[in-house]
C-alpha positions in Angstrom: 20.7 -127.4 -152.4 20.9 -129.4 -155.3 17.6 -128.3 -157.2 19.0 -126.2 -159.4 17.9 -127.7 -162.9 21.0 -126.8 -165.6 21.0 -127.7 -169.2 24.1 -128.4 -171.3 24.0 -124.8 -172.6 24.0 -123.6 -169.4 26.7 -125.7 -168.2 29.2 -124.8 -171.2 28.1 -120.8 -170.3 29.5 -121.7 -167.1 32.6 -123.3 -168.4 33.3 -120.7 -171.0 33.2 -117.7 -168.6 34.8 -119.3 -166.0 37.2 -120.3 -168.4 37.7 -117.0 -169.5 35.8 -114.1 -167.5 36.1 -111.7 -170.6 34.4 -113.9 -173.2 32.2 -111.8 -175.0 28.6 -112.2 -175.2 28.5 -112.7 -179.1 31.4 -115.5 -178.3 28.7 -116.8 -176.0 26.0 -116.8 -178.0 27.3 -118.2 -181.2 29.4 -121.3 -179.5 25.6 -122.1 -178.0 24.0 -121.2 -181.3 21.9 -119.0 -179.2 20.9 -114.9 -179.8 23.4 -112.3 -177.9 20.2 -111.5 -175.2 19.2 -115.6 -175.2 23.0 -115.8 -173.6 22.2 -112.9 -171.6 19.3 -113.8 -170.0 20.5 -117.5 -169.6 23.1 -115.5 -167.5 20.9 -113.1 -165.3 19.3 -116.3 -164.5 22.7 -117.9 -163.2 24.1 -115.0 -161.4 20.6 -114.6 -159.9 20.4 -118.7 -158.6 23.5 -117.8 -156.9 25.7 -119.9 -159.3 27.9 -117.2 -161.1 29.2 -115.4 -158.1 31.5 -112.9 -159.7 33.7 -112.3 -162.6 37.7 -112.5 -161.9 41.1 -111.7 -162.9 43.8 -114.0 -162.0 46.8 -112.2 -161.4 50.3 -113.7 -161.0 51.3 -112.8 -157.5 54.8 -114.1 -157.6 55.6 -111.1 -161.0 54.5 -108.6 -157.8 57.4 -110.3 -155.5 54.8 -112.2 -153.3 56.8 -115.6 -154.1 56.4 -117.1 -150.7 52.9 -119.5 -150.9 52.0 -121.2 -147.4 49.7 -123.1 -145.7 48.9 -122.5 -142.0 47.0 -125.1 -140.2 45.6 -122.8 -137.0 44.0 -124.9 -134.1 41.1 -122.1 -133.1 38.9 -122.9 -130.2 35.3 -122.3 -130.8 34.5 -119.5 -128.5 37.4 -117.2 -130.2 36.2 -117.8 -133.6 33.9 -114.7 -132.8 37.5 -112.5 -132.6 39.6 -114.8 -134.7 36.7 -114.3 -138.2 36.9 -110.2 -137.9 40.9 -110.8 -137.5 41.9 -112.8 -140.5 39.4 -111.1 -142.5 41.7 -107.7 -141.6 45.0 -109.4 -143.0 45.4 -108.5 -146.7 48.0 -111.6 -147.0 45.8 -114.5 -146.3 44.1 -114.7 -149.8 41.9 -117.6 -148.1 40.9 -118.8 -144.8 38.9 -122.1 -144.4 37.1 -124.2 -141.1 38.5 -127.8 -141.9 38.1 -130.9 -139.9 41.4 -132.7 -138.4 43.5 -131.8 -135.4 43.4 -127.9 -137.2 40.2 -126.2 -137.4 41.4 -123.7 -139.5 43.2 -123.8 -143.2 44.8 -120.5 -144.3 46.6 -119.8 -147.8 48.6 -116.4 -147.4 51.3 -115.0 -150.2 54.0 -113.0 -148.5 57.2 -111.1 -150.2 59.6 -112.5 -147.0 60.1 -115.0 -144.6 60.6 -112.7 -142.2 56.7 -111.2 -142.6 55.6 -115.1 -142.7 57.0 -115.1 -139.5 55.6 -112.5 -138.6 51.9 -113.7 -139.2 52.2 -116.7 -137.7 53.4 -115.3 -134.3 50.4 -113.2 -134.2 48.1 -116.1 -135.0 49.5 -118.0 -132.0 47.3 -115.9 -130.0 44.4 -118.3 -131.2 46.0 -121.4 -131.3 49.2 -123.7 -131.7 49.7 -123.9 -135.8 51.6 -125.9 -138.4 52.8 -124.3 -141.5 53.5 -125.3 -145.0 55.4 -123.5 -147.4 54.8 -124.0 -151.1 58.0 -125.4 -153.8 55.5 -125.2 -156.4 52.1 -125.5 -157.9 51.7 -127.8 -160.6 47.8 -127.6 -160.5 46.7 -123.6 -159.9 43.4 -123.0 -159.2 41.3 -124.5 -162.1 37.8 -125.0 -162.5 35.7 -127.9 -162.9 34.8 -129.2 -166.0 31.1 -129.2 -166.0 30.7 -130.0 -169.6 32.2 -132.9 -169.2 30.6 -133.9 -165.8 26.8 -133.2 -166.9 24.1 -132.3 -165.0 23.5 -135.6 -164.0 26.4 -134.9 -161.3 25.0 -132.0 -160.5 
């Protein structure tokens, strides 16, 4: 789990594309002081360990209408997680779903234009469980990542 073996190059790779998704390979290479295909390699090698998942755009839902952010705490027994996983996978709204421990079992984060299809969502979830939702003023911390530069691989 933790035998991965990074160096500081590869950990500022991994802060500079995550960073930004679009920086180019010669940006790469010459803020390493490495060769275009020494970056490239270095990066198969990531993406193939499992550690660069994908590359992403972040797009501002709320420009789209979708300004309605919540949190829905789902209690889910065990035996209907088999139905409940193929269910919320279905639901183009909830942008993530995640097992938590607490009274809730489930975590959900869903972006919805109105109220009214909030409500909507959360009736239909009742089917698996009681819930508790939270609706988002603001987010003064969006999704960031880590700063593994500055953590070292001694952390890792």
């Amino acid at each position: 789990m933790y035998d991965i073996k990074l160096d500081k190059t590869d950990l500022k790779i991994l802060q500079m594309i995550e960073n930004d998704a679009r920086v180019s390979l010669k940006e790469l290479a010459s803020a390493n002081y490495m060769s275009s295909p020494g970056v490239a390699a270095r990066m198969r090698r990531l993406e193939e360990l499992g550690l660069i998942k994908g590359y992403h755009t972040e797009v501002d839902y709320s420009l789209l209408g979708y300004n309605i952010k919540a949190f829905i705490n789902l209690e889910v027994n065990p035996k209907d997680k088999v139905s409940f996983y193929p269910y919320i996978k279905e639901i183009p709204n909830v942008v993530e779903c995640s097992c938590v421990t607490g009274d809730y079992s489930m975590l959900l984060k869903v972006l919805f234009r109105k109220p009214e299809e909030l409500d909507h969502l959360i009736n239909e979830l009742q089917q698996f469980g009681r819930t508790k939702t939270l609706i988002a003023f603001s987010t003064p911390v969006e999704h960031r990542p880590l700063p593994l530069e500055k953590i070292g691989k001694s952390n890792i």
